[in-house]
MARVEXZA-678985 format. One record per residue (C-alpha): residue in three letters; x, y, z negated. Coordinates in steps of 0.1 Angstrom, whole numbers, plus 5000, padded with zeros to 4 digits. Example, Ala and Ser with C-alpha at 12.3 -4.5 7.8 and 13.67 -1.06 7.14 Angstrom:
Ala512349554922;Ser513749894929;
//
This chain:
Unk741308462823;Unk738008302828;Unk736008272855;Unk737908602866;Unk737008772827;Unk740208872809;Unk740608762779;Unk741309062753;Unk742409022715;Unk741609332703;Unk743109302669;Unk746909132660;Unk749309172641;Unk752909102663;Unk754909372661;Unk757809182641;Unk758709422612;Unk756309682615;Unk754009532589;Unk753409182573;Unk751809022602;Unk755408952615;Unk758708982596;Unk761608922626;Unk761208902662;Unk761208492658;Unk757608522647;Unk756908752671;Unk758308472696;Unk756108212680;Unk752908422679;Unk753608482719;Unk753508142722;Unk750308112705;Unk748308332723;Unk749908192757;Unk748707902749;Unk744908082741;Unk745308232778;Unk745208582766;Unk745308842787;Unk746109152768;Unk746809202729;Unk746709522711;Unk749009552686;Unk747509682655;Unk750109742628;Unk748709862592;Unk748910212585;Unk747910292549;Unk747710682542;Unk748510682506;Unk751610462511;Unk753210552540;Unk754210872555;Unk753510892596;Unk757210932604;Unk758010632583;Unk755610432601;Unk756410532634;Unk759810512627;Unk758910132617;Unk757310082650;Unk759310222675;Unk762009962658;Unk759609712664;Unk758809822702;Unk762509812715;Unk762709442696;Unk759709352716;Unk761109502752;Unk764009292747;Unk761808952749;Unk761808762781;Unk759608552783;Unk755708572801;Unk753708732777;Unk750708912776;Unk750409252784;Unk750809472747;Unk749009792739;Unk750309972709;Unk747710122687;Unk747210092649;Unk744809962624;Unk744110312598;Unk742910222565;Unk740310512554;Unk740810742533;Unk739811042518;Unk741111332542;Unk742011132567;Unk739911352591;Unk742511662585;Unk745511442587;Unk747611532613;Unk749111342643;Unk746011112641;Unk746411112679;Unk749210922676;Unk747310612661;Unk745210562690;Unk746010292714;Unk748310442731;Unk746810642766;Unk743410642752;Unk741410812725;Unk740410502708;Unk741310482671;Unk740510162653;Unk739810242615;Unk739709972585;Unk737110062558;Unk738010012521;Unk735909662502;Unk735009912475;Unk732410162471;Unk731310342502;Unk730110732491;Unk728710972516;Unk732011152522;Unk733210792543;Unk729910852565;Unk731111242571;Unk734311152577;Unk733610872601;Unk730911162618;Unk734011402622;Unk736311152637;Unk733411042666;Unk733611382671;Unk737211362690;Unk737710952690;Unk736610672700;Unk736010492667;Unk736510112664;Unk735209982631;Unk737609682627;Unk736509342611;Unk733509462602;Unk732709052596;Unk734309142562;Unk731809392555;Unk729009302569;Unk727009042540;Unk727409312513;Unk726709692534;Unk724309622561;Unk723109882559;Unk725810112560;Unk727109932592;Unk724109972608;Unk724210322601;Unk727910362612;Unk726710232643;Unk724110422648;Unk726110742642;Unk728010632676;Unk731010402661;Unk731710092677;Unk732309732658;Unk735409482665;Unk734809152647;Unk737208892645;Unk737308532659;Unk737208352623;Unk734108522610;Unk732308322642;Unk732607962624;Unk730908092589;Unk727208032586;Unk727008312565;Unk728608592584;Unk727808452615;Unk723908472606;Unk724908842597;Unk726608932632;Unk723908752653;Unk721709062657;Unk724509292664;Unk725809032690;Unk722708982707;Unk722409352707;Unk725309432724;Unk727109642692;Unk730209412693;Unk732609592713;Unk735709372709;Unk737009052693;Unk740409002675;Unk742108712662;Unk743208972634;Unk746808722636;Unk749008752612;Unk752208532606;Unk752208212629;Unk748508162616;Unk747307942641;Unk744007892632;Unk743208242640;Unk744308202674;Unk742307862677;Unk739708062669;Unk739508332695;Unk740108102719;Unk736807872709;Unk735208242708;Unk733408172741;Unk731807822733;Unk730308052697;Unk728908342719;Unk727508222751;Unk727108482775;Unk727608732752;Unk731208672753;Unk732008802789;Unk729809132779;Unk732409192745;Unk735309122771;Unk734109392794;Unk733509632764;Unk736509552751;Unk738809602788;Unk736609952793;Unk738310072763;Unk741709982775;Unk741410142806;Unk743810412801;Unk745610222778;Unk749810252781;Unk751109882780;Unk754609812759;
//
């Protein structure tokens, strides 16, 4: 914590063997330490879920694997709140068991956006979703020098942004974010870890020195969408 804040990453990759962000509970062990070392608080686990690869019992199958691996660590760790990071696609707002990629106890669903071409059926779909979910945009840092506009819009249609720690140290992206920060549309920050990247994690945790008193406002965002969250 700080100054009595808790520190949320809203965005990692740690489930070992549930996607490429860890491949066996030994990175798993050595991202733990990472973020100990950061002083986080809580992490949600986001593993990728890509529609037109993967069935939904496949990848649950993959993460519940991955869950008993990670009850069987004992050693301090942050508290873990299982959600999942769902690349759009086409359909996806008819696809069913969506529930089930929330962050587990809540209706929030964090949703990744494609890096090509965004047509008017994304903006529908994203529409239909706010209609039952909480929508997280995640990363939109990766978005956000080339469809301004089209965030903006998001936004405005009632989604909420997650940005991650790294996009803070580029002029560039940062120069991007800066209204939406001082606006208050930033709803969460991840380290977006994957592997035993540690400059990811030394990232987030320099996130407060970057955003000022903004930082304790994303914090608070962040922890009111874990309220009902179900820890692992």
């Amino acid at each position: 914590m700080i100054n009595g804040q808790k520190i949320i990453d809203f965005h990692a990759h740690i489930l070992p063997g549930a996607d490429h962000g860890s491949s066996s509970i030994d990175d798993t062990l050595g991202q733990i330490a990472l973020m100990n070392n950061a002083g986080v608080d809580t992490v949600v686990a986001t593993p990728h879920f890509y529609p037109n690869r993967h069935t939904v019992e496949y990848f649950f199958e993959k993460v519940s694997s991955s869950v008993e691996k990670i009850g069987s660590i004992d050693i301090p760790r942050p508290r873990i709140c299982l959600g999942a990071e769902v690349l759009y696609c086409d359909g996806i707002d008819n696809m069913q068991d969506l529930d089930r990629f929330c962050i587990r106890g809540t209706k929030v669903l964090i949703l990744e956006l494609p890096l090509d071409t965004w047509d008017d059926r994304l903006f529908d779909t994203v529409k239909t979703l706010l209609s039952e979910y909480t929508v997280v945009l995640a990363h939109i840092d990766r978005y956000i020098l080339y469809q301004t506009e089209a965030i903006y819009s998001l936004l405005e249609m009632g989604a909420r942004a997650q940005i991650n720690a790294q996009s803070l140290f580029y002029r560039k992206e940062r120069k991007h974010l800066s209204p939406l920060i001082e606006a208050g549309d930033i709803c969460a920050i991840g380290s977006d870890l994957h592997k035993l990247e540690n400059k990811s994690v030394r990232c987030f945790a320099a996130a407060p020195k970057k955003l000022g008193n903004a930082y304790s406002d994303i914090m608070q965002s962040a922890d009111e969408l874990l309220k009902d969250a179900v820890k692992i």
